[in-house]
N, C-alpha and C positions, 0 to 999 in steps of 0.2 A: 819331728821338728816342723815344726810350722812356715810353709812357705811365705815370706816375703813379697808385701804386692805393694807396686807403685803404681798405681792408676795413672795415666798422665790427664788430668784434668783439659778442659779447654777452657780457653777465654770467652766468657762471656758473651760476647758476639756469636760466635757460634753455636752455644747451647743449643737445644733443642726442643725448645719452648716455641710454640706457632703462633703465626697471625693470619686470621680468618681473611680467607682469598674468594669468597663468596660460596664456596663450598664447606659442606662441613670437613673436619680433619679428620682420617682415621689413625689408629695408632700407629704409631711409628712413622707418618707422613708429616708430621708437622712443620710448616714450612717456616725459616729462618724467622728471628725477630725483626722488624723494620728498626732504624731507627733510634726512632723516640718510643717505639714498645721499650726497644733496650734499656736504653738512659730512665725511663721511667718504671722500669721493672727493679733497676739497679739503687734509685737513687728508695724508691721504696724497701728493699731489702735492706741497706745500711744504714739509712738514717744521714740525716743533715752530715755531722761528723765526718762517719766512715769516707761516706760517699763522696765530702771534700777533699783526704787524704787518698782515696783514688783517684780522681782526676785529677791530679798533680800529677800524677805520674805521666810522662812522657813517654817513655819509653816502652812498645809495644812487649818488648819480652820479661820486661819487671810488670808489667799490668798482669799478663799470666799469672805469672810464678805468686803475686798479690793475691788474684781472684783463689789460686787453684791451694794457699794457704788458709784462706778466708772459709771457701766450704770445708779443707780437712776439721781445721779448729771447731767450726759447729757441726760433726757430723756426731750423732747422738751415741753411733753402735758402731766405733772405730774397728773392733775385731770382724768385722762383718762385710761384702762386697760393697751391699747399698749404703747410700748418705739417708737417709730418711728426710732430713734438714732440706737438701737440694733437690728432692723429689715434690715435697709440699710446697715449698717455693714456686716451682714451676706450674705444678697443678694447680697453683693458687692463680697464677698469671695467667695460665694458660683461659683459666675460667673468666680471668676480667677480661679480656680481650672478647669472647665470645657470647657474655653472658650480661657485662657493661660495657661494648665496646662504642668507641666513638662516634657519631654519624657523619663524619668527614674524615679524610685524610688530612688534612691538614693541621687538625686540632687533638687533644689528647687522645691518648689509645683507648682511654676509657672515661667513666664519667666518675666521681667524685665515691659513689659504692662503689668501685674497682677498686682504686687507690686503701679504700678504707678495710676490703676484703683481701686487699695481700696483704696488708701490715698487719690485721688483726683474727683474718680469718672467718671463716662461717658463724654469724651470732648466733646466739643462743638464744634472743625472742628476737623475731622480726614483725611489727607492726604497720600492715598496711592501713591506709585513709582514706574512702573514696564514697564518693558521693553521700555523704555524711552518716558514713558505718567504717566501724574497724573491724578489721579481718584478720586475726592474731596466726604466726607457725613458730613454732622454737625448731632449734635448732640440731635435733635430736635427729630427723630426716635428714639422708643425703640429698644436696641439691642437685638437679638437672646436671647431664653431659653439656658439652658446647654446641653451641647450634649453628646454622650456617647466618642465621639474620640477626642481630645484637636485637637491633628496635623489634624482633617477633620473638625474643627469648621467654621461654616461660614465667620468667622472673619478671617480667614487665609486664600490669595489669595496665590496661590501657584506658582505664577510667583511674587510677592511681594519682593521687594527686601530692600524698606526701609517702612517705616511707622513715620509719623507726627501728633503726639497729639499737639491740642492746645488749653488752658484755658485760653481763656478771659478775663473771671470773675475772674481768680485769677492771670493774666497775668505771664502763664507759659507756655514751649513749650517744648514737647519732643520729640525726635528723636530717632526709633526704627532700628535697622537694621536685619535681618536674614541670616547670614553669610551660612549658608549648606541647604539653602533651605527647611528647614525642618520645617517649619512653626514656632521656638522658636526664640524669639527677643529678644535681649539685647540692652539696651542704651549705643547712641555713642554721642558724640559733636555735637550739632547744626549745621547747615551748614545755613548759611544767603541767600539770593535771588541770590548772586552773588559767591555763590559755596564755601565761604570760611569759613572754620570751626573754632568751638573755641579751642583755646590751650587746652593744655592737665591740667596747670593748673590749667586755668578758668573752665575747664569741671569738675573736682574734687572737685571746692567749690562748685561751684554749684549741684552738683548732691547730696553731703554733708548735705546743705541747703535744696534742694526741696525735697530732699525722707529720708535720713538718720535720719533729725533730725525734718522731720517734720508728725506730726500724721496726722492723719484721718481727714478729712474736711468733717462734712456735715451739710446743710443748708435745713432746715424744712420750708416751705411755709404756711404751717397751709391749705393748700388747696385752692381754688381759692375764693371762697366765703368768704369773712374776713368782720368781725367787728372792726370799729376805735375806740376802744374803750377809755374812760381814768383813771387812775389807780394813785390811791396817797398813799401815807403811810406815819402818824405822829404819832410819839412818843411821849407820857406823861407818867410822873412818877404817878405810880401806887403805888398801898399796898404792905408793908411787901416785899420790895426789887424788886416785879415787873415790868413790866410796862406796860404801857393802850397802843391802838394804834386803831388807826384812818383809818381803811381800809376804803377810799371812792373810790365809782365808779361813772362814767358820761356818759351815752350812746345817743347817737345824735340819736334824736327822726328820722331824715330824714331818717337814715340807716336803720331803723327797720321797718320791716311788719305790716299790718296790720290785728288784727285779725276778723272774719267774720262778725264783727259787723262793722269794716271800721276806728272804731274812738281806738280802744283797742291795746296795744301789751302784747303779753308773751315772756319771757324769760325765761331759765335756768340758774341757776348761780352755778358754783362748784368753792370752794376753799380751798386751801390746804395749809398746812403751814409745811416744813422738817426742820429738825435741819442741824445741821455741820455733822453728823452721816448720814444724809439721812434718817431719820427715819420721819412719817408721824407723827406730835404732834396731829394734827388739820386740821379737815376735813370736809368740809360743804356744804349740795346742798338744795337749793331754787329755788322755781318760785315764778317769779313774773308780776303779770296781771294787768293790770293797765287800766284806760281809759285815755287816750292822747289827744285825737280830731284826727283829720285827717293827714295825712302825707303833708305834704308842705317841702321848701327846706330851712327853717332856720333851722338855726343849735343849737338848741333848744335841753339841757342835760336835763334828765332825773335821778336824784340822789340818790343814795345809801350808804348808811355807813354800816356798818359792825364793831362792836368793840369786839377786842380780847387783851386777858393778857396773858403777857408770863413772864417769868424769863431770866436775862441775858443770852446773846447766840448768834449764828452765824444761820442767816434764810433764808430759797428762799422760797416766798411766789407763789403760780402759781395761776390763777383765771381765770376761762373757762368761756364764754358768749356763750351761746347759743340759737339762733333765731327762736322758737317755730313756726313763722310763717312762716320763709323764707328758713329755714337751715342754714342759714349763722353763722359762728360762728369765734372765736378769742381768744387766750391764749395770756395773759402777762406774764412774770416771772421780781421778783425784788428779788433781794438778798442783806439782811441788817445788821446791829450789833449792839446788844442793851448792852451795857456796862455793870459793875459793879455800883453799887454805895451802898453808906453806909449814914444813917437818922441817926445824923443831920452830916455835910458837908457842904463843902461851897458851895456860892451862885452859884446857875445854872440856865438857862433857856433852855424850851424845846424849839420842833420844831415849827416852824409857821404852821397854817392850813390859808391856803389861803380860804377864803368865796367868795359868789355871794352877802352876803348881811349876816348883823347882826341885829335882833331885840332884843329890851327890853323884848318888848310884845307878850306872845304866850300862846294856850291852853292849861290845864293840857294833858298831855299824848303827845305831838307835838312832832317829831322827832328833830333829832340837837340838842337838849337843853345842853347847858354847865352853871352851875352856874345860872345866873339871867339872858340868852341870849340864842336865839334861833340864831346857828352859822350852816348855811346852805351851805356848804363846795365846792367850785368850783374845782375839780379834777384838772381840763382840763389846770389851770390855766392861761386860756387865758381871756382878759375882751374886752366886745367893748367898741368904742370910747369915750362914756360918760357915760361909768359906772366906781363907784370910785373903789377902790382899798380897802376891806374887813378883818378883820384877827384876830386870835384869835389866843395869846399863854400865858406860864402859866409861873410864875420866882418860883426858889424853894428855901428854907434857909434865907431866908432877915434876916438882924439882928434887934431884938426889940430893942427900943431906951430908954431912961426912963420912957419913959410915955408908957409902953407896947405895943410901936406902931411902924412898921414898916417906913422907910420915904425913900423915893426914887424919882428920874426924871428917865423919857423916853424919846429918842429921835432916829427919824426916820433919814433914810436917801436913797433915792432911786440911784442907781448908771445905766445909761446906759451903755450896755455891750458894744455898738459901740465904742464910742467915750469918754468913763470913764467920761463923765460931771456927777454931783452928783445935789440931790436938795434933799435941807434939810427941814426937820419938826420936830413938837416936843408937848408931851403933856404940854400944859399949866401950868406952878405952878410947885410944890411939890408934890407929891402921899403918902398915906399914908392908912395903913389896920390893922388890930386888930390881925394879925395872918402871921406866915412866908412866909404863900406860897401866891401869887397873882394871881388872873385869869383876863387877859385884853383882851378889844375887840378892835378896834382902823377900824379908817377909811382915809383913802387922797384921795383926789379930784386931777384926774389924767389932769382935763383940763390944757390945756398950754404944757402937754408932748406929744410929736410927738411919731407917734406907736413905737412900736421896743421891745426889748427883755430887761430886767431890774433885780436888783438884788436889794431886799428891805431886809435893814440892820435895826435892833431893838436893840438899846443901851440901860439897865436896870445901873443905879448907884445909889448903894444901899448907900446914905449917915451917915446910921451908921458904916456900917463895911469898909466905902470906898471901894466897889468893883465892876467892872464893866463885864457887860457879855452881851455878843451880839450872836444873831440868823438870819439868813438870810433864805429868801424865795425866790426863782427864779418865776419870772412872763413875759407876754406878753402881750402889748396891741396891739390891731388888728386896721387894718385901719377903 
């Protein structure tokens, strides 16, 4: 079982993000933020917004508990010690304070590339201007540590006269200038290939838009070795106001190593479950070793369920794979909302669990088992070309009729997402059960549907109480 970790975060104030004391900093010496490093590190990381619903706050032990919810919510690899999120944040600041820092105390902590290098990060082409030549770098190199003189930063050519950040990936371009030669830069208007700048109005929304109101951008990779993993989550009503849920995983046997025997793989599996709070409910790490046979290039799942009860609420579930053999690993994150509800209530039906395949028949003790069916659950929800279409979902409240029995039709209906054509199915007859709630398994024979992306629709009409309730499942069939 998976130990349980509450990190206690700090406020903001005391991070440990430095400001250059005329020396340079070595690690783990970083001296406190001043300030206005803070307020301007802070108001850059949330944006106009955020950072108004912060300073509202009064109260020095609600400002914590705010910050120290703020980093859990964007931490990339929740099952993990580090925040990735609150690491390049700081490194990002740490670098404007040293690299653009201000040449007064009194005035900002850094120059106008600072600002633009926490919110947006290292460009990807930097354009320098000097004495009428352009001297291009992208942004492919690491740039320079911190130094101890902002105005002797590597980064400061000292015949530089304008300076051109431009982001690609987020198609933005900014335009620095250094009016006194003094190595601090401030944003001016763009200037186009053909020398002509943008108005003074257009320069205003935009700068308004790209830095005033816009926070902190960062994008986590997970590192270069990644797992494709596939991740499902379904809902069933559970006991006493719960609800049950369906954590299935699918790992494509080709992406995984083999262990020293050739035909075996292991894994680690951690997952984690936070509220609306950010608080960790639910915390779980497993291995699992298995015998496979040999690595080939079908794309052959591997499946796992996982069942966890929660009580109504607001959840981001995280779930780390990791490749025992290979190192290769993979974080998902899904964030969901399991309602209220009140027994008895009217007629409802839950989520679909997409299957590989439904049996009657299975051994005591077999995995999947729902009711009187072994429902071996396709994550991935992709099917090939002549495999049918699997599913288990459950209707809840039917009204009993006179004769103590529920009576109901089912009817399918699959909708292609291209061209909204629909093909209709349906269970045969009347349905009927000795009790409210129903457990059904259902199958369609996909032949005749051309591949493509599909939305399977489940109509329950409960013909006592005339009421009708539908669920839908998003699927794929593959060429």
């Amino acid at each position: 079982m998976r130990k349980c970790r509450c990190p206690v975060l700090s406020v903001f104030a005391a991070c440990c993000l430095a400001a250059c004391a005329g020396t340079a900093p070595t690690p783990g010496e970083r001296p406190p933020l001043t300030a206005r490093q803070r307020d301007a590190a802070l108001k850059a990381l949330l944006g106009a917004d955020e950072f108004s619903e912060y300073v509202t706050i009064t109260d020095t032990v609600e400002a914590t508990a705010w910050l120290a919810r703020f980093w859990t919510k964007h931490d990339p690899t929740p099952t993990t010690d580090k925040n990735e999120f609150r690491e390049e944040h700081e490194r990002r600041v740490n670098h404007a304070i040293h690299l653009f820092g201000g040449p007064t105390k009194s005035g900002p902590p850094w120059d106008d590339r600072g600002e633009v290098y926490i919110r947006y990060g290292q460009p990807d082409e930097r354009l320098i201007r000097q004495n009428g030549t352009d001297d291009a770098e992208t942004g492919s190199a690491a740039w320079p540590d911190a130094v101890a003189d902002p105005v002797a930063s590597p980064l400061n050519h000292r015949q530089a006269a304008t300076e051109v950040w431009t982001y690609y990936r987020w198609n933005q371009t900014f335009q620095f200038e250094d009016e006194h030669a003094f190595g601090f830069f401030r944003l001016v208007p763009v200037t186009d290939p053909e020398f002509k700048r943008q108005g003074a109005g257009e320069f205003s929304t935009t700068r308004v838009r790209a830095i005033d109101l816009q926070p902190a951008i960062y994008y986590h990779e997970y590192g270069k070795n990644l797992i494709d993993y596939a991740l499902d989550v379904v809902r069933f009503r559970g006991d006493h106001g719960n609800w049950r849920l369906d954590v299935n995983l699918g790992y494509p046997l080709f992406e995984l190593g083999r262990d020293a025997d050739s035909v075996s793989v292991a894994i680690r599996r951690t997952l984690v479950v936070r509220n609306e709070d950010q608080r960790e409910i639910y915390g779980e790490e497993g291995r699992i070793h298995r015998l496979v046979g040999p690595a080939d290039s079908t794309n052959r799942l591997m499946i796992e369920q996982k069942l966890i009860e929660l009580p109504p609420g607001a959840y981001t579930l995280a779930v780390t794979i990791d490749d025992l053999c290979t190192g290769k690993s993979g974080t998902y994150l899904k964030s969901f909302r399991l309602p209220k509800y009140v027994v008895p209530e009217v007629q409802e039906i839950s989520d679909v669990e997409l299957a590989s395949y439904v049996w009657s028949i299975y051994e005591p003790g077999s995995p999947f088992v729902k009711k009187d069916h072994m429902i071996v659950p396709l994550p991935s929800r992709i099917y090939l070309p002549k495999q049918p279409v699997a599913f288990y979902y459950e209707v809840y409240n039917l009204l009993l009729g006179p004769d103590g029995r529920t009576h109901y039709q089912i009817a399918y209906d699959i909708t292609d997402e291209r061209d909204k054509s629909h093909h209709h199915f349906s269970e045969p007859g009347e349905q009927s059960d000795p009790g409210r709630q129903a457990s059904r398994v259902g199958t369609i024979d996909l032949a005749g549907i051309p591949s493509g992306e599909y939305i399977l629709s489940i109509k329950v009409t409960d013909l006592v109480g005339h009421e009708e309730k539908t669920a839908v499942g998003q699927f794929k069939k593959s060429d």
